[in-house]
C-alpha positions as CSV (number, residue, x, y, z in Angstrom):
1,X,118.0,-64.6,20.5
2,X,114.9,-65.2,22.8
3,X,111.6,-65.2,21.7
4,X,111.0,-62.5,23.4
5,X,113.5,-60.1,21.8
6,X,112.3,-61.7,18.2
7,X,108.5,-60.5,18.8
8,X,109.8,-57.1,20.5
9,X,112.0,-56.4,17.3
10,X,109.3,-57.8,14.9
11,X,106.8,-55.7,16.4
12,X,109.1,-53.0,16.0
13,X,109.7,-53.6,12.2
14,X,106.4,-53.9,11.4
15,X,105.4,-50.2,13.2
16,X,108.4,-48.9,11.3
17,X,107.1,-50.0,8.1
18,X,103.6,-49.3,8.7
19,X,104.7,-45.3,9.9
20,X,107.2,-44.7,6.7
21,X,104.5,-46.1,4.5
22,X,102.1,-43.5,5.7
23,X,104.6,-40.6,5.7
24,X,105.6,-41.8,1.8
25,X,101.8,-41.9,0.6
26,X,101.3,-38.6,2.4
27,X,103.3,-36.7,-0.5
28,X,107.0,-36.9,1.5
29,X,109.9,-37.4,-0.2
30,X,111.4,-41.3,0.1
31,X,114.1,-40.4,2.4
32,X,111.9,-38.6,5.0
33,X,109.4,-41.4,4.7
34,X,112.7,-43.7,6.1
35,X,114.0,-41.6,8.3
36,X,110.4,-41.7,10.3
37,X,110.3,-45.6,9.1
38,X,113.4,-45.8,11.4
39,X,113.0,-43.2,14.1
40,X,109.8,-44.8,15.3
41,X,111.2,-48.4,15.3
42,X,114.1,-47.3,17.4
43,X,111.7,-45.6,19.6
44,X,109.3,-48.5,19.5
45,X,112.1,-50.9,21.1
46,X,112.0,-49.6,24.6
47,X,108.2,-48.8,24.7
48,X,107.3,-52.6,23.2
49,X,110.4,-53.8,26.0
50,X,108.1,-52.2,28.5
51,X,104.4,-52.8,27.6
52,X,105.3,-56.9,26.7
53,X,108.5,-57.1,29.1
């Protein structure tokens, strides 16, 4: 793995966690609070590919 992909992907962890954080201590239920967690990691990827690419 490049260090490239490693900061992209890390990047992307960290905005997943920081979204299904917020969504959980907003009063959702745990498995929304994921499901956001995740969605906006996977749609981070290609964005932070783009921007730091």
């Amino acid at each position: 793995m490049t260090q490239h992909t490693a900061i992209i992907l890390l990047a992307a962890f960290v905005i997943g966690l920081v979204v299904g954080g917020l969504t959980f201590l907003s009063g959702n239920p745990s498995a929304s609070a994921v499901l956001a967690g995740l969605l906006s990691a996977g749609g981070g990827v290609p964005v932070l590919r783009t921007l730091i690419g």
